[in-house]
C-alpha positions as CSV (number, residue, x, y, z in Angstrom):
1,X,-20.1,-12.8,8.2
2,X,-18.4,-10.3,10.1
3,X,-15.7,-9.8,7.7
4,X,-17.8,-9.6,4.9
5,X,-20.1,-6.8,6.5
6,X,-16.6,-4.6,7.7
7,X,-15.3,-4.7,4.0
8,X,-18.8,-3.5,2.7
9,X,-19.3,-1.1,4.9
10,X,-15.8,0.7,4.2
11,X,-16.5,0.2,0.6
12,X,-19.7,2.4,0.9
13,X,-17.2,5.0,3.0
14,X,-14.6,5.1,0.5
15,X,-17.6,5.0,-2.4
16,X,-19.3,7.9,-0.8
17,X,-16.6,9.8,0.4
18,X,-14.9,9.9,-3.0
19,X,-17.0,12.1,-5.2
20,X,-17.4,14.6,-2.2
21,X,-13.7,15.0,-2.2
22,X,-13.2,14.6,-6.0
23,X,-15.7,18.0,-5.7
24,X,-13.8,19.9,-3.2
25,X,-10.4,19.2,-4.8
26,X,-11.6,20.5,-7.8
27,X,-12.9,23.4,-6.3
28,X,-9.9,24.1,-4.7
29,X,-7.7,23.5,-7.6
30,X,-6.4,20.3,-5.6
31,X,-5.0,18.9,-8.8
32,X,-2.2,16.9,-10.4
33,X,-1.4,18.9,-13.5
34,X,0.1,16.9,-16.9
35,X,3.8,17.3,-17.2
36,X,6.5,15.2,-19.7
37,X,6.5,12.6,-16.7
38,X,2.7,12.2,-16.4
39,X,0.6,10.2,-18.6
40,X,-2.4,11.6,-17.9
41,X,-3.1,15.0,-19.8
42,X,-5.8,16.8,-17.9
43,X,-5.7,17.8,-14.2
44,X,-6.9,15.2,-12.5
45,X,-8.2,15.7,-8.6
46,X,-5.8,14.7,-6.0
47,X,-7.4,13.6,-2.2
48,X,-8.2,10.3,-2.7
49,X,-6.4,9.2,-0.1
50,X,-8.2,11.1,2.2
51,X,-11.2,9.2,1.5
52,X,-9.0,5.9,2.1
53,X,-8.0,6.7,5.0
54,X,-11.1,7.7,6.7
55,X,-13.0,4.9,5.4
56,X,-10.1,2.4,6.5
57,X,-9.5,4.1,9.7
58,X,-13.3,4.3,10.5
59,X,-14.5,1.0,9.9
60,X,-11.5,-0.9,11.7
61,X,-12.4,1.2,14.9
62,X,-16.1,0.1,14.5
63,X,-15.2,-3.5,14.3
64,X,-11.8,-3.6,16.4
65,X,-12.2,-0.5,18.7
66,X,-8.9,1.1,20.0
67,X,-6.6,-2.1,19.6
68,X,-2.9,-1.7,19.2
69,X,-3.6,-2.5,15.4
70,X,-6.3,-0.1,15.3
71,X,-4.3,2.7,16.7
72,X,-0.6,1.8,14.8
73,X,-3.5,2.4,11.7
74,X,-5.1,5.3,12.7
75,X,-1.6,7.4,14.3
76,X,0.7,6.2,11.5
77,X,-1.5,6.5,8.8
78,X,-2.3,10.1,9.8
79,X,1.1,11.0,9.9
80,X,1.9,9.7,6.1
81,X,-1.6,11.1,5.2
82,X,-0.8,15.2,6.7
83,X,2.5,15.0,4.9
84,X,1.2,13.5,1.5
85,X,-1.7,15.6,1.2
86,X,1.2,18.5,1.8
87,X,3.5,17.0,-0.9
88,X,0.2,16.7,-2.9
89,X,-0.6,20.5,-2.6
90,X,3.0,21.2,-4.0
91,X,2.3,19.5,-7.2
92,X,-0.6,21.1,-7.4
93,X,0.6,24.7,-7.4
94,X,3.8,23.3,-9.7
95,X,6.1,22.9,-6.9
96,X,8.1,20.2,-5.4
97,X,8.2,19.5,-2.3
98,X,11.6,18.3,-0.2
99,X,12.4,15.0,-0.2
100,X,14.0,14.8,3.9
101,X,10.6,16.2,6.0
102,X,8.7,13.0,3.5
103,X,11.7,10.6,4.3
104,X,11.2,11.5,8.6
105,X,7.7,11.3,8.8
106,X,8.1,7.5,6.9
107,X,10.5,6.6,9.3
108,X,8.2,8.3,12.4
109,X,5.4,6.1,11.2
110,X,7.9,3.1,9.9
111,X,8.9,3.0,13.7
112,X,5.8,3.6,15.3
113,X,4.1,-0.3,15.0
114,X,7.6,-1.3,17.5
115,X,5.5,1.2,20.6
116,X,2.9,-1.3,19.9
117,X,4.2,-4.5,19.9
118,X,3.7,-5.3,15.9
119,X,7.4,-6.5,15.2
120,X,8.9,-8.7,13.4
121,X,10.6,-11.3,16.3
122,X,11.7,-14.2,14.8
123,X,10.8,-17.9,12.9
124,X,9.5,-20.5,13.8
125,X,10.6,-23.8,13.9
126,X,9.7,-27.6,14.9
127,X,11.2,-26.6,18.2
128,X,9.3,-23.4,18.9
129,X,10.2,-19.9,18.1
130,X,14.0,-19.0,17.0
131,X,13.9,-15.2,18.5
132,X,15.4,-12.7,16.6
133,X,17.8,-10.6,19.1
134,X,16.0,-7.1,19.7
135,X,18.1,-5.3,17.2
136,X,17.3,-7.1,14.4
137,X,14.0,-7.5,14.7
138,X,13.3,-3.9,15.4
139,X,15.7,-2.8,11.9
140,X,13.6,-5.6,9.8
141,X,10.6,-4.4,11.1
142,X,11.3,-0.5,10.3
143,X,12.8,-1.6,7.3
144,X,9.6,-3.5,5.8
145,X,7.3,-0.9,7.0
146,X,9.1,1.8,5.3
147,X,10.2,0.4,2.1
148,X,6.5,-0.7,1.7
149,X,5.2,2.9,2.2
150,X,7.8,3.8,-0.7
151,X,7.0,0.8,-3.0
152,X,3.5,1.1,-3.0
153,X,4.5,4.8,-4.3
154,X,6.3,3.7,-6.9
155,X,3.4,1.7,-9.0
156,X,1.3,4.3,-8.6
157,X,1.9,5.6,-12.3
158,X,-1.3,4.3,-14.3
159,X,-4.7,4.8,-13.6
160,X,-6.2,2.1,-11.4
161,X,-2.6,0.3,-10.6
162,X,-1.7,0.8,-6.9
163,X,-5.2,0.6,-6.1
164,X,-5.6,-2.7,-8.0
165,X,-2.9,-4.2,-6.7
166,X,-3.1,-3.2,-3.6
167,X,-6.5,-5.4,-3.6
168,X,-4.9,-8.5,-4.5
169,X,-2.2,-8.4,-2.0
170,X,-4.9,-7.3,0.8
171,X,-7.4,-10.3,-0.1
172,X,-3.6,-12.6,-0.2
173,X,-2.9,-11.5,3.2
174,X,-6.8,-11.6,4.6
175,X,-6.3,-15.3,3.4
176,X,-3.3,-15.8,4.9
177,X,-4.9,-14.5,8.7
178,X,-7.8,-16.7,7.7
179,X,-6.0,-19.6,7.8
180,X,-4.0,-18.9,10.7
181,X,-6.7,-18.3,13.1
182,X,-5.1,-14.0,13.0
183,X,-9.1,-12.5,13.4
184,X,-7.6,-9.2,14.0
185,X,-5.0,-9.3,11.5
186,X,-7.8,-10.9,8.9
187,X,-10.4,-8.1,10.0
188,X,-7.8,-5.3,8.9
189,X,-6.8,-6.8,5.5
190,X,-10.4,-7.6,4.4
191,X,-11.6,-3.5,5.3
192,X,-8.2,-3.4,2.8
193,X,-9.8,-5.1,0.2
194,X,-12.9,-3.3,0.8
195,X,-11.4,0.7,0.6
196,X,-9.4,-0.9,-2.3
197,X,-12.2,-1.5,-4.7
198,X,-14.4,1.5,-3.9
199,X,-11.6,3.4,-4.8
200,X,-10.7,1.3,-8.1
201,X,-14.4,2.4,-9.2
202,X,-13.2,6.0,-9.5
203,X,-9.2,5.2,-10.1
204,X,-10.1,2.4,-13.1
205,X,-8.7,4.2,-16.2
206,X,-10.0,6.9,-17.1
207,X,-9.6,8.3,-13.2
208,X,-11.5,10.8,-12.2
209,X,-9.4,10.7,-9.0
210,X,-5.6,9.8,-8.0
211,X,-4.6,9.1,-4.3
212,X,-1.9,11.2,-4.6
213,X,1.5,10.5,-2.7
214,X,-1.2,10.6,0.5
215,X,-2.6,7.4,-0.7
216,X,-0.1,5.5,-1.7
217,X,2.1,5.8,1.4
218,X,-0.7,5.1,3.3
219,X,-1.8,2.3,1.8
220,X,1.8,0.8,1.7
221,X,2.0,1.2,5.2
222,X,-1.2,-0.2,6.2
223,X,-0.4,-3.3,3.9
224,X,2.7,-3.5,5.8
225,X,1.8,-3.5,9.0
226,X,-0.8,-6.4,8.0
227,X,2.1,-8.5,6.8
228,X,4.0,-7.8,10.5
229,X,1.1,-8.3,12.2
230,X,-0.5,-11.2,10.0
231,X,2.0,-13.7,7.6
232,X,5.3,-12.7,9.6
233,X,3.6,-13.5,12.6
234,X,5.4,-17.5,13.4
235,X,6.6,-17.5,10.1
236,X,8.9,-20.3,9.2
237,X,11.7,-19.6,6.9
238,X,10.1,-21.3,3.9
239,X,6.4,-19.1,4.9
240,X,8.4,-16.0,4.7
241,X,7.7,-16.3,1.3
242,X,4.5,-15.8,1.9
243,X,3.9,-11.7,2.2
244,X,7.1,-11.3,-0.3
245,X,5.1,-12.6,-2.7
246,X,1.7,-11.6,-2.0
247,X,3.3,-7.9,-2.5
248,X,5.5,-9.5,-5.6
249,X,4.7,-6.7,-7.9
250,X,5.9,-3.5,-6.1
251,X,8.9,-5.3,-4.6
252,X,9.8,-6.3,-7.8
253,X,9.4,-3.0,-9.4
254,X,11.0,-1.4,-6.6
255,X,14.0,-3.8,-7.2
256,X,14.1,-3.7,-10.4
257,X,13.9,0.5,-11.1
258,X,16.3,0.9,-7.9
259,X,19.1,-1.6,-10.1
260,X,18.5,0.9,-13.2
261,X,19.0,3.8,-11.2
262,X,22.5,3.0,-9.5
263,X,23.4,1.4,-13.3
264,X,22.5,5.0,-14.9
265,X,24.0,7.0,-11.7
266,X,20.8,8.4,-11.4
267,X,19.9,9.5,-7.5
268,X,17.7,6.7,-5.8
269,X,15.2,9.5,-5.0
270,X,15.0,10.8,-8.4
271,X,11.1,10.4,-10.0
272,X,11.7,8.8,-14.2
273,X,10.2,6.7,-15.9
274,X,11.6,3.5,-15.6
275,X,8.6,1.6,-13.5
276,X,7.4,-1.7,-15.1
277,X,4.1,-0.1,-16.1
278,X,6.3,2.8,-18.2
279,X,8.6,0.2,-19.7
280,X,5.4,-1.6,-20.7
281,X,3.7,1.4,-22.5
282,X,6.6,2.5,-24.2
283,X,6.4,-1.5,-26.0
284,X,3.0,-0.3,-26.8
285,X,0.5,-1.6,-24.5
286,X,-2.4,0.9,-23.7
287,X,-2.9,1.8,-20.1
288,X,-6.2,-0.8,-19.8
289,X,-3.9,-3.2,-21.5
290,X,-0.7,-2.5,-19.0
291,X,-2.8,-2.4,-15.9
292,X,-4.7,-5.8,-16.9
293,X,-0.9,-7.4,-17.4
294,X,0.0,-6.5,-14.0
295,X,-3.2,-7.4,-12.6
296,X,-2.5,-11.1,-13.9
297,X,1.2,-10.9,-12.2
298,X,-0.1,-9.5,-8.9
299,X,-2.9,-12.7,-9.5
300,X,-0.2,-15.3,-9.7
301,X,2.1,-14.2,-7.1
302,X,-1.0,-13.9,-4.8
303,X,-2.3,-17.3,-5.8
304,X,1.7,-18.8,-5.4
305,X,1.6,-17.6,-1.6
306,X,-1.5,-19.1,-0.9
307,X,-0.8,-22.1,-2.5
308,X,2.5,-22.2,-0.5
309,X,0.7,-21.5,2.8
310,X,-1.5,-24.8,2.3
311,X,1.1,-27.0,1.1
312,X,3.1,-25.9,4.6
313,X,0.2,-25.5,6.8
């Protein structure tokens, strides 16, 4: 009951939080313009993530209190959410911002979880926990954390997308806790689920509001830091499967653009449009049509690691 009552009560956060800052970007002229590499082509208000992360960051503390998983949430998630909403305000006045200050602050909050004791340590087997030595567990955890703030980025092209997707791989990993007895772990991924689809009310295509790179790298790194927390926790080398697929679809996309990029000697950093959902519009798909095709890959994966946690459990 507990779980069900934190995930509603950050839905109506996020719900009511979103028009209110829908409003005030507006007002501001806190927009993201059309350009040749945007599909949309009206301004559309930026600050969504703002309401994310407050309702997120809110609700965990009123059902957790200061925990270290509360705080790694609350401290790192500020931290991506300052420097988005700063990379957001360039785009709004038709500048870019620089790629290094972006890139430190992800590895900042990448390596804050370790001063917590989220980690990646090691597997498990049938006779107990193999330990990873310090080293690698601490560069596999910074790793993860950071390339998930980044992929989550990535799909974040088509209206209701990261948002969507980002639902499916928090109710995967809120499963996941569920069935191995992880209450904190489950209590953070379900308030996921819950920010999730308030936002996808106002994201759904045709948005009235984009997360913006604020968002997005917060919600990767929240989702991340449920996997460390959660599905890597005891893992056993088979289970590891587990979180890489119930994030399938922006590892895959990452994968797959970051391959195109070094075959074309384009720079890794460098914004295109060679992102599943692009490849899939130029074939002709409409956006509804893209997003719904993604949806059912994000679906399967999720439902594949799930299945593969109750075979092994």
């Amino acid at each position: 009951m507990k779980y069900v009552l934190a995930a509603v009560l950050c839905f109506a956060i996020v719900a009511v939080l979103v028009p209110i800052l829908r409003k005030y970007a507006i007002r501001m002229g806190f927009v993201d313009k059309p350009s040749s590499r945007k599909i949309h082509r009206t301004p559309i208000p930026l600050m969504g993530g703002a309401a994310l992360y407050a309702g997120i960051v809110i609700t965990l503390f009123i059902f957790q209190g200061a925990t270290p998983l509360s705080l790694t949430i609350s401290i790192g998630g500020l931290m991506l959410v300052v420097i988005g909403l700063a990379d957001d305000a360039a785009k709004a006045n038709g500048a870019e911002f620089p790629v290094w200050p972006r890139v430190l602050v992800y590895l900042a909050a990448a390596t804050l979880p370790l001063f917590f004791g989220i980690r990646i340590v090691g597997l498990s087997s049938p006779n107990g926990l193999i330990h990873f030595p310090t080293w690698l567990g601490t560069i596999s955890s910074i790793i993860w954390v950071f390339a998930l703030i980044n992929m989550i980025n990535f799909i974040d092209g088509v209206d209701g997308l990261a948002s969507g997707v980002s639902t499916f791989s928090s109710l995967t990993l809120f499963i996941a806790a569920l069935l191995k007895h992880q209450p904190s772990t489950a209590m953070l991924a379900v308030i996921l689920v819950g920010a999730c689809l308030a936002f996808l009310i106002y994201n759904f295509y045709p948005a009235r509001i984009f997360m913006g790179d604020a968002g997005a790298a917060f919600l990767g790194y929240a989702l991340a830091v449920t996997a460390v927390d959660g599905a890597f926790k005891s893992a056993t080398l088979v289970t590891v499967a587990v979180p890489l697929l119930a994030l399938g679809v922006p590892i895959l996309d990452t994968a797959v653009v970051m391959l195109r990029r070094l075959l074309s000697g384009k720079g890794l950093h460098r914004a295109d449009k060679l992102h599943t959902h692009h490849v899939l519009m130029r074939w002709g798909l409409t956006q509804i049509q893209t997003v719904s095709f993604i949806y059912l890959v994000a679906a399967l994966f999720s439902l594949l690691s799930i299945v593969l946690l109750l075979a092994l459990s």
